[in-house]
C-alpha positions as a Python dict, from the first residue, in 0.01 Angstrom:
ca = {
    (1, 'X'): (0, 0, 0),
    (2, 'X'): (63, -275, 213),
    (3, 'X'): (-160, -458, 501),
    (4, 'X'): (-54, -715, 740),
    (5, 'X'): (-259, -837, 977),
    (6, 'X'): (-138, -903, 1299),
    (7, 'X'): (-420, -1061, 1457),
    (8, 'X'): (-771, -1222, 1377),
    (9, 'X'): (-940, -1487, 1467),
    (10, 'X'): (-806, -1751, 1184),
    (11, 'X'): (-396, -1815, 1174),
    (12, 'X'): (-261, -2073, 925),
    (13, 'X'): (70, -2092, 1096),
    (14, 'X'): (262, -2108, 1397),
    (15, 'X'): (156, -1732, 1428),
    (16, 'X'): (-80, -1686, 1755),
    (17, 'X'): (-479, -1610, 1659),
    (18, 'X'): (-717, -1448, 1948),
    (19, 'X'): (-1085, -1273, 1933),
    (20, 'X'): (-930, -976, 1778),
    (21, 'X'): (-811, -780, 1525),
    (22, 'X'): (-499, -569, 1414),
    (23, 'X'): (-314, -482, 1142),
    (24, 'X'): (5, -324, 1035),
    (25, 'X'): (-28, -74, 710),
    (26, 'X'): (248, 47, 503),
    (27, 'X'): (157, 388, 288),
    (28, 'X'): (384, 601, 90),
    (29, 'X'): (676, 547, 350),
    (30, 'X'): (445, 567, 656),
    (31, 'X'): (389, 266, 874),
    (32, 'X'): (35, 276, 1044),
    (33, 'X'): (-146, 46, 1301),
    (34, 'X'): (-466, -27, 1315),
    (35, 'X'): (-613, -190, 1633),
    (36, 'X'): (-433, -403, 1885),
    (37, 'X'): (-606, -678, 1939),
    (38, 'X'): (-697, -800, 2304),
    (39, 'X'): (-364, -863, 2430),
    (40, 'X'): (-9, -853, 2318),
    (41, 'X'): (-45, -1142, 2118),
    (42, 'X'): (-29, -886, 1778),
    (43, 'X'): (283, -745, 1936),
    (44, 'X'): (454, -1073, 1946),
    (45, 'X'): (341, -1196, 1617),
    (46, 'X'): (484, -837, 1459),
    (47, 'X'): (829, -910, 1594),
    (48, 'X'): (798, -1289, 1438),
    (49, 'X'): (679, -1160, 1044),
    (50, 'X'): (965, -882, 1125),
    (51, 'X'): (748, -590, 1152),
    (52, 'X'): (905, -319, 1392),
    (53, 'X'): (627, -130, 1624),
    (54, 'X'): (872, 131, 1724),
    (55, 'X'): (841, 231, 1371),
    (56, 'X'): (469, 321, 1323),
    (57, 'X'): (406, 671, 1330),
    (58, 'X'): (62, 647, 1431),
    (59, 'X'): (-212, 430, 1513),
    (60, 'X'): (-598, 446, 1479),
    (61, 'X'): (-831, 268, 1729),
    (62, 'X'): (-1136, 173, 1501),
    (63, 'X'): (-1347, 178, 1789),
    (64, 'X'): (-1353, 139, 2195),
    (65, 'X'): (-1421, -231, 2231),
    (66, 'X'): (-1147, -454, 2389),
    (67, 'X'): (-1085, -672, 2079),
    (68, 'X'): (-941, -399, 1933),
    (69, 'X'): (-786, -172, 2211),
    (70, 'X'): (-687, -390, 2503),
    (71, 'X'): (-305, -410, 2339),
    (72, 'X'): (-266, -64, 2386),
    (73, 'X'): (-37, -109, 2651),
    (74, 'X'): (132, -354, 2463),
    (75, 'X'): (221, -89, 2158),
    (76, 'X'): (250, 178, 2441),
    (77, 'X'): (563, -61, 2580),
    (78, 'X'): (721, -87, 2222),
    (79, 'X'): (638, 267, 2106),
    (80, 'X'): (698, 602, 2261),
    (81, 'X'): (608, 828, 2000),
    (82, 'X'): (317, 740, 1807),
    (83, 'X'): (2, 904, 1908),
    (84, 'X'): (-340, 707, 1867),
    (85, 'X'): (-651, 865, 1692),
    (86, 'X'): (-992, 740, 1897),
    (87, 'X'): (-1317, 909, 1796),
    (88, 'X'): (-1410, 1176, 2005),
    (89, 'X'): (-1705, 979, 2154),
    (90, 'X'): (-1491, 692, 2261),
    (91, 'X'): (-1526, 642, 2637),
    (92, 'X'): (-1444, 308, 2868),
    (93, 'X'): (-1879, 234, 2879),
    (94, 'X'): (-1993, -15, 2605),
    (95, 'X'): (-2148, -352, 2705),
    (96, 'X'): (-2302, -666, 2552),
    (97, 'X'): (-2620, -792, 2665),
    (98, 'X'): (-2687, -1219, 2734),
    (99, 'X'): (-3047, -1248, 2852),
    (100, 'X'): (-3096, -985, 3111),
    (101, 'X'): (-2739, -964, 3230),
    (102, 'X'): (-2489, -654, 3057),
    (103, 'X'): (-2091, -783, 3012),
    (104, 'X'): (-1802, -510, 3017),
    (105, 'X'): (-1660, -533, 2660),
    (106, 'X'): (-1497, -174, 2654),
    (107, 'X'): (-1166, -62, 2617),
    (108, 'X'): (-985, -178, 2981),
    (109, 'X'): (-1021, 36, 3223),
    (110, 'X'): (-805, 317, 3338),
    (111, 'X'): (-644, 271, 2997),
    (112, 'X'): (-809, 621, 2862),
    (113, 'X'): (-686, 796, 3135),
    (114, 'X'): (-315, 608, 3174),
    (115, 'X'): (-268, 675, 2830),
    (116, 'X'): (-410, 1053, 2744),
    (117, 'X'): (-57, 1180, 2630),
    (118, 'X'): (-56, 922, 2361),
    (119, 'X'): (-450, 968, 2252),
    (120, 'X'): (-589, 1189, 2010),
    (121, 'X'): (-951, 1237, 1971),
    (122, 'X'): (-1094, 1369, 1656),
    (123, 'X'): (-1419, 1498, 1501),
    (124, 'X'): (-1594, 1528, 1196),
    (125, 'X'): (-1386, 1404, 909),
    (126, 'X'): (-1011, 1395, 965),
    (127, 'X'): (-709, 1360, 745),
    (128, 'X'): (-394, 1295, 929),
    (129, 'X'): (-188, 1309, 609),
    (130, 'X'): (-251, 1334, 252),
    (131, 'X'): (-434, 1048, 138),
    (132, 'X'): (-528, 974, 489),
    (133, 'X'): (-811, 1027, 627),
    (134, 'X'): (-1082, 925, 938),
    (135, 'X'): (-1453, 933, 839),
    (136, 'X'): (-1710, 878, 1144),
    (137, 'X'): (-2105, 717, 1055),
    (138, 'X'): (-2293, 976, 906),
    (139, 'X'): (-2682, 890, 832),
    (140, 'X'): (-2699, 546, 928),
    (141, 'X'): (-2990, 375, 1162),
    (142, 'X'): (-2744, 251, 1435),
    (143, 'X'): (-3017, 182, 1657),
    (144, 'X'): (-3180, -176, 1529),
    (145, 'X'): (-2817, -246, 1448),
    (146, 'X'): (-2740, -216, 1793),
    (147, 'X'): (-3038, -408, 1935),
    (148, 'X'): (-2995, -644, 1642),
    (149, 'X'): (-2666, -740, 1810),
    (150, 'X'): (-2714, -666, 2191),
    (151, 'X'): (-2482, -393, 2193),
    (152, 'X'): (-2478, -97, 2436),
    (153, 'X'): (-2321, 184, 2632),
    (154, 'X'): (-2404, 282, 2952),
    (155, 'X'): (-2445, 679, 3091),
    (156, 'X'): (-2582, 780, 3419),
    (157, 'X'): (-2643, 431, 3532),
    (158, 'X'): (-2866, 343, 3259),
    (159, 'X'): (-2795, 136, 2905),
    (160, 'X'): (-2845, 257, 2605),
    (161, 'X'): (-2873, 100, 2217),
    (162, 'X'): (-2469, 151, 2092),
    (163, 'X'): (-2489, 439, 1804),
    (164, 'X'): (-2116, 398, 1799),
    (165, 'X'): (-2005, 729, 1771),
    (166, 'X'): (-1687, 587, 1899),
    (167, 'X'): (-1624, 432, 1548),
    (168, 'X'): (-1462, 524, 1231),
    (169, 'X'): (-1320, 425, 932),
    (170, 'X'): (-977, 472, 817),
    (171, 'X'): (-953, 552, 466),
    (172, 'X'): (-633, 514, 271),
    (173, 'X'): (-631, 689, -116),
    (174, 'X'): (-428, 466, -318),
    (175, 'X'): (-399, 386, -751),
    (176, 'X'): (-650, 167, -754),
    (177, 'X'): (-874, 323, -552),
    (178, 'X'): (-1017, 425, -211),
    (179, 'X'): (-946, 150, 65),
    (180, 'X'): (-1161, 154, 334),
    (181, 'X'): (-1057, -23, 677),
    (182, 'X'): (-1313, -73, 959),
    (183, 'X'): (-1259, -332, 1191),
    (184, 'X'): (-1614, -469, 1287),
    (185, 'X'): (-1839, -224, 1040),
    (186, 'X'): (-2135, -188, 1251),
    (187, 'X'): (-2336, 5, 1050),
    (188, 'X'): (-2293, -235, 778),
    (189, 'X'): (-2077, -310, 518),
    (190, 'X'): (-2247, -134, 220),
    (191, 'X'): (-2364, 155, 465),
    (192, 'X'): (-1925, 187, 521),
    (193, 'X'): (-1928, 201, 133),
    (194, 'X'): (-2195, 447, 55),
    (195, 'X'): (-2091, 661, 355),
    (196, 'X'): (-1704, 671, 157),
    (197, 'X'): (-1861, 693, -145),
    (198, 'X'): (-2066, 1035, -46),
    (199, 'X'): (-1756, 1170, 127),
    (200, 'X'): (-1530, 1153, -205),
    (201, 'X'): (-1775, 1216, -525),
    (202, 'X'): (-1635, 1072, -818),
    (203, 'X'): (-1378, 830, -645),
    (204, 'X'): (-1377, 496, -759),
    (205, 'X'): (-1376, 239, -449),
    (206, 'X'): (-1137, -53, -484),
    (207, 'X'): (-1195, -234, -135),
    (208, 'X'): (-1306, -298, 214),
    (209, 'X'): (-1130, -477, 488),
    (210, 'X'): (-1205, -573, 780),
    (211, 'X'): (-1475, -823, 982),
    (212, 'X'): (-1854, -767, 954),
    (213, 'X'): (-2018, -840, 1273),
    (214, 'X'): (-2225, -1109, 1126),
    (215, 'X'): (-2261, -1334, 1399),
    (216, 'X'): (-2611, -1270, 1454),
    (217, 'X'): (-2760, -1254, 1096),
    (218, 'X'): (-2928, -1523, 949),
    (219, 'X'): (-2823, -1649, 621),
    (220, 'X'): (-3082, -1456, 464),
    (221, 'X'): (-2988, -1129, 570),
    (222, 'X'): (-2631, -1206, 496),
    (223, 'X'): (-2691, -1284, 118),
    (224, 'X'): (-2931, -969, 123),
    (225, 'X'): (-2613, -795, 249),
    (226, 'X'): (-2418, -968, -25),
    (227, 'X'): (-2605, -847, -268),
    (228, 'X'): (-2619, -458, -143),
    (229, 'X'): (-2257, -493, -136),
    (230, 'X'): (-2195, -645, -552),
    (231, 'X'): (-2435, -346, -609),
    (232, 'X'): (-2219, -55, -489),
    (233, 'X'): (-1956, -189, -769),
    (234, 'X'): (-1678, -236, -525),
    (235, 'X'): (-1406, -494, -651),
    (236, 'X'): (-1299, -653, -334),
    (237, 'X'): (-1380, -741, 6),
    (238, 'X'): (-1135, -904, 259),
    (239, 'X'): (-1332, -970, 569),
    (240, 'X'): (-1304, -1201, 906),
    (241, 'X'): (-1269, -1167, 1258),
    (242, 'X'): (-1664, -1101, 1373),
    (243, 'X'): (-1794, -1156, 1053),
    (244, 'X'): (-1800, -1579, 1121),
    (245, 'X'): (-1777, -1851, 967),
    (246, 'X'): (-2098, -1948, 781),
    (247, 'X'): (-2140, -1558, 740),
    (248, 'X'): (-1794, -1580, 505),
    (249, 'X'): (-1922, -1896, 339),
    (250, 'X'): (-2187, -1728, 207),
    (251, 'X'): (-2036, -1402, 119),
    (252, 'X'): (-1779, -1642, -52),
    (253, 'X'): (-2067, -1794, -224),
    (254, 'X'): (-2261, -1515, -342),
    (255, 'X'): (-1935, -1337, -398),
    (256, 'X'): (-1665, -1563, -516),
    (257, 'X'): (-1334, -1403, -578),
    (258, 'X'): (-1460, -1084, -477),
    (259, 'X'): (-1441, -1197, -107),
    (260, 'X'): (-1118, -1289, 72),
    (261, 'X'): (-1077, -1454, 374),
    (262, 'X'): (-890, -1281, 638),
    (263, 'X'): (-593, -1456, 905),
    (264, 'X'): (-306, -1392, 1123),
    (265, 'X'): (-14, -1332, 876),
    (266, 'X'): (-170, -1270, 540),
    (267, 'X'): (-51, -979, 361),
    (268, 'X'): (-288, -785, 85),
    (269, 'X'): (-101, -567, -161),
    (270, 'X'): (-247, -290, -315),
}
């Protein structure tokens, strides 16, 4: 297995970095996308590393925030095949919160709708081919992770905490292990783990990738999280976009070679 990633936050070259994530997996023959960043920015950095988007066969949307969906259109342009997997609660109604006000950070509207040919929605666990699969949350508190972070969706003219049962992670079966991707992990890294680890008894785990949604943890909780995470006995971590700066030094820290730095352009083999 092969990941590129198209987009993050962090570039260390002439390769364009945004607010976002995205990444380009090769599997047993099968090209895969994760994510799309906010813009087309991933699309243009694909055609620089040589990666052709008219060659993925599918994509998964990790969840319905922006940062992660508003290049749709983008892949949409390039694409005309590949169908995208959403989770089936994935709807164009999540918001931040800043003091009293509530900020739009959904997918871009109309985009659901514009695009329904080209969307799947699954369910439950889901493998779109052998030795892929989707796995939604299953027994986390989602709730104080929500509030924790100001996150929320709004029904009926009203906002609610974010349980994110718009989210899921893709999970890739590979010789070294499971490989878990989820773009922003909102229930929490080890949670992401555990909840792999329950759905495939007996599987050894090899590694996690994708940002953490640390921003608003103090350093405290983030070596507390560091520590949850050495103690599920996973061997590697590659994390960045939301998971921040000062979040990563620590992990990096508490972790040392087990935690990799994500950017634009780096490639993990597996």
């Amino acid at each position: 297995m092969k990941a590129t990633v198209l987009i993050d936050n962090l570039t260390k070259s002439s390769l364009a970095a945004e607010w976002g994530l995205s990444v380009y997996i090769e599997y047993q023959g099968h090209a895969i996308l994760l994510d799309t960043g906010a813009s087309d920015k991933f699309a243009r950095n694909a055609e620089k590393l040589g990666l052709k988007l008219n060659q993925v066969e599918f994509g998964v949307l990790s969840h319905a925030h922006y940062d992660h969906a508003d290049g749709l259109a983008a892949f949409f342009e390039q694409n005309t095949k590949a169908a995208f997997y959403l989770r089936k609660g994935s709807k164009e109604n999540c918001y931040g919160k800043r003091w009293i006000f509530h900020k739009y950070i959904g997918i871009h509207r109309g985009f659901l709708e514009k695009y329904k040919d080209r969307i799947i929605y699954v369910d439950g666990d889901y493998e779109i081919i052998p030795g892929v699969r989707l796995l939604p949350h299953r027994g986390c508190d989602m709730e104080e992770n929500a509030k924790r972070n100001h996150l929320y969706i709004k029904q009926n003219g009203k906002y609610f905490p974010d349980l994110f049962r718009h989210e899921h992670s893709l999970v890739l079966d590979t010789e070294k292990g499971l490989v878990i991707f989820n773009s922003c992990s909102h229930s929490g890294a080890d949670n992401i783990i555990t909840e792999v680890s329950k759905a495939y008894p007996g599987k050894r785990i090899y590694a996690l990738i994708g940002g953490f949604h640390l921003c608003h943890t103090s350093d405290e909780g983030v070596r507390a999280l560091a520590d949850r995470i050495r103690k599920t006995g996973i061997e590697k971590i590659y994390t960045g976009h939301c998971t921040g700066d000062r979040a990563f030094e620590i992990l990096k820290e508490e972790l040392a070679d087990q935690a990799c730095q994500l950017y634009t352009g780096m490639e993990i083999q597996i």
